[in-house]
N, C-alpha and C positions, 0 to 999 in steps of 0.2 A: 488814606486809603488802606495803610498795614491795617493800621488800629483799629478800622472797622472790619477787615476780613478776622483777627482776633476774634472778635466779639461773639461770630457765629461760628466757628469752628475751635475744636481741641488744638491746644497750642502743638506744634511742629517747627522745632527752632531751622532745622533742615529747610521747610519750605520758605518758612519766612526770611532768612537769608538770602535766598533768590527772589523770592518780592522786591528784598532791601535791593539787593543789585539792579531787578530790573527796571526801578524805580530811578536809582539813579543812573542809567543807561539810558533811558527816556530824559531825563532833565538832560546830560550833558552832548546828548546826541538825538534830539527832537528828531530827526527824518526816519530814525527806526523805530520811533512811535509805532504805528501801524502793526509793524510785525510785531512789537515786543507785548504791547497789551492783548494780540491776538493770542500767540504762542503762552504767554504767562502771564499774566494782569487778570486776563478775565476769566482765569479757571482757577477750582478751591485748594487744590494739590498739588501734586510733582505728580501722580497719577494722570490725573483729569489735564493735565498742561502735556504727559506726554502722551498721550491718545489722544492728544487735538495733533501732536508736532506729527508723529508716527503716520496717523491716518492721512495727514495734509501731506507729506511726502511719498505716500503708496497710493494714493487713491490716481484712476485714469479713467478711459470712456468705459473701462470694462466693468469696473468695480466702484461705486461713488465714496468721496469722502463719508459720508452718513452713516451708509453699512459696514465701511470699515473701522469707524470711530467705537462705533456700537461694538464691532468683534472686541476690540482693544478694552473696552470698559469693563464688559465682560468676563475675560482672561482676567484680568485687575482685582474683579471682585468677586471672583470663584477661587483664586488663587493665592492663600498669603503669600507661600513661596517666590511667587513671580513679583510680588510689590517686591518682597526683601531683596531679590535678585537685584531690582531697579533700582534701589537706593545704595545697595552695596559697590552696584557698577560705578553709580554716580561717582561714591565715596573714594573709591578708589582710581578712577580716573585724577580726580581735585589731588587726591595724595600724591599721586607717581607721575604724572607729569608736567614736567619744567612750562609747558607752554598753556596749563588750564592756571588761571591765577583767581574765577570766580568760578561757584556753582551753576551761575546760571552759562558760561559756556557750552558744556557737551550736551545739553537741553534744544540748545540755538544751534549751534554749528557744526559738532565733531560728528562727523558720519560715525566712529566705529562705534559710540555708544549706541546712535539712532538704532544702529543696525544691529546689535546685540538686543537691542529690546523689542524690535520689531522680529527677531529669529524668538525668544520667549513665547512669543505670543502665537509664530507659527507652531513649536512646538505643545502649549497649550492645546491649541485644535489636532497636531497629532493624537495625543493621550486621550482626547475625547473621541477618537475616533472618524473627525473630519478633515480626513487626511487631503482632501483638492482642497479645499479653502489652504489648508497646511502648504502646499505647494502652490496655489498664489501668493501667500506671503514671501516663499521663498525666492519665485519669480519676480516678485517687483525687487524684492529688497536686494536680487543681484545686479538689475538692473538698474535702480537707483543708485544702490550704495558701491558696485562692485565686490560685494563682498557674497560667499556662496556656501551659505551653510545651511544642511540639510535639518529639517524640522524632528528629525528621529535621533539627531546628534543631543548627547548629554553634557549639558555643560552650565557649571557651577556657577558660585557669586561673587562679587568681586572682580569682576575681568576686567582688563585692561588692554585694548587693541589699539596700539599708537597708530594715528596715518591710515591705517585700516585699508589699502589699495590689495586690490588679489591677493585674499583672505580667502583660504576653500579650507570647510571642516565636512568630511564625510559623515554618513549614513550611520555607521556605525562605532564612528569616534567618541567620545568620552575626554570631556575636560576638569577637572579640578575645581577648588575655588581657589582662587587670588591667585590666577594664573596671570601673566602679562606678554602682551606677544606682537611684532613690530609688523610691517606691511608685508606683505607677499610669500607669508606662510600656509603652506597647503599640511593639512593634514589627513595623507591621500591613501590609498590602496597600492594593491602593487599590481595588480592585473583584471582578470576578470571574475575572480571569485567572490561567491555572492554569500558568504554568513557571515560571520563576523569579523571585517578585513579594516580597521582603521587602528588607529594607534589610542592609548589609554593613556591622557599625561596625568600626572600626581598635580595635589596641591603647590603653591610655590612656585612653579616652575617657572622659568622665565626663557622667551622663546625669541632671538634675534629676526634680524629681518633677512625676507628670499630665505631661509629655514625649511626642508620640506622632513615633514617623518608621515613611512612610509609602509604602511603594513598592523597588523597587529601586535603591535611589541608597545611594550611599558617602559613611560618614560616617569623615572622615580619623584619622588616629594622632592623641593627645594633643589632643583637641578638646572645648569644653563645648558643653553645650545647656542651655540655662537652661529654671529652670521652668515646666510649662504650656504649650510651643512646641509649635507643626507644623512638622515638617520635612517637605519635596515635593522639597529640592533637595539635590544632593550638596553637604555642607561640607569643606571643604579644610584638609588636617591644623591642628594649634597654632592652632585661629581658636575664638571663642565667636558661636554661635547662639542667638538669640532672636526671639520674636512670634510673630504670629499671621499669614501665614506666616512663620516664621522666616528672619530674613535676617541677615547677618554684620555683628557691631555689634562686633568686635573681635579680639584675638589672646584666646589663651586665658589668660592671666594667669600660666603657668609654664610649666617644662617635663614634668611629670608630674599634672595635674588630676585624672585619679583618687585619686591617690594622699592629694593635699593636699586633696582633697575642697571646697576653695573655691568653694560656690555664688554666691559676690557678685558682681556685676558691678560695675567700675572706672566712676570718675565720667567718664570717655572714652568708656564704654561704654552708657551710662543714655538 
């Protein structure tokens, strides 16, 4: 079956690694037949496999899987950006974390990739200007995923949202690429003002869990934020933040934190 989908398509070592995986997940687990050949067997991509997954988990009485598969194709093929987004999310989930061991995981199962690629796509229909379809994306996908990020929020490639449970990115937030960030990070406002009120993270950064940053303040390249912090104030690239307010208790313990994912803080740092 690889050997033939080869034949009619440009090679894709990327997609055909998840074939290989989800071929042998059908042999040594026959009962997920059904889902696995649905979700990946019988589409030509990691495009077309996640605009079946995406639409299949947002579509309800309101909205059909059909027309929503169609918005996702759409975004897909109007957009390189938003492909490059999808594979880099991918790439970088398989890298950083301990518990993805194939490609074909965060495709099947991890909500926070699902939901990073279903927030793409709302954002896509923002920029076109179809800002309600943009905010039913947003609605299913907090409803599904628990995860609540607004379609006018900017945010780069390569992410990585472990666990992904009460995730909020405001309106006007701004994310990096190859940022990494655990469960129950809000990146919120601080009251009711309406222009430009969310926080700007850099590249790198790496963002612990229950983490909230809070306002328009700039949080530097390659910087931590340890877990459970408020951040109120701008952190300055390669440093580590922590407490309650978070204040700078260090350098950041490398040169890439997201990447190395090292939550510890240095006994310099304690």
């Amino acid at each position: 079956m690889l050997e033939q989908r080869k034949a009619v398509r440009k090679i894709d070592p990327v997609w055909d690694q998840i074939c290989r995986e989800a071929e042998e997940a059908v042999e040594t687990q026959p009962l997920m037949g059904g889902l696995i050949h649905a979700c990946i067997l019988h589409h030509k991509s990691i495009e077309k496999a996640l605009s079946y997954r995406v639409s299949a988990k947002l579509c309800s009485n309101e909205m059909s899987m059909t027309i929503l598969r169609e918005i996702v194709d759409e975004a897909f093929a109007d957009d390189p950006a938003v492909v490059e987004a999808v594979r880099a999310d991918l790439m970088a989930i398989y890298d950083r974390d301990p518990a993805c061991h194939r490609l074909l995981q965060p495709i099947l199962y991890f909500k926070g990739y699902q939901a990073v690629q279903a927030y793409r796509v709302s954002n896509w229909l923002w920029r076109k200007g179809q800002k309600d379809l943009a905010y039913f994306f947003q609605m299913r996908t907090s409803e599904i995923f628990g995860i609540d990020i607004h379609p006018a929020a900017k945010i780069g490639k390569g992410i990585m949202i472990d666990h992904a449970h009460s995730i909020v990115i405001g309106e006007t937030a701004v994310v990096g690429d190859n940022v990494s960030m655990l469960h129950s990070v809000t990146l919120g406002g601080t009251g009711k003002e309406e222009e430009d009120r969310h926080p700007k993270i850099g590249d790198g950064v790496l963002i612990g869990a229950g983490a909230k940053v809070l306002g328009n303040i700039r949080v530097g390249h390659c910087s931590r934020i340890a877990a459970g912090s408020v951040v109120l104030q701008e952190v300055p690239p390669c440093t580590t933040v922590a407490g309650i307010p978070a204040k700078i208790v260090g350098e950041a313990g490398c040169d890439q934190p997201a990447i190395s994912m090292d939550h510890m803080l240095g006994k310099d740092q304690e």
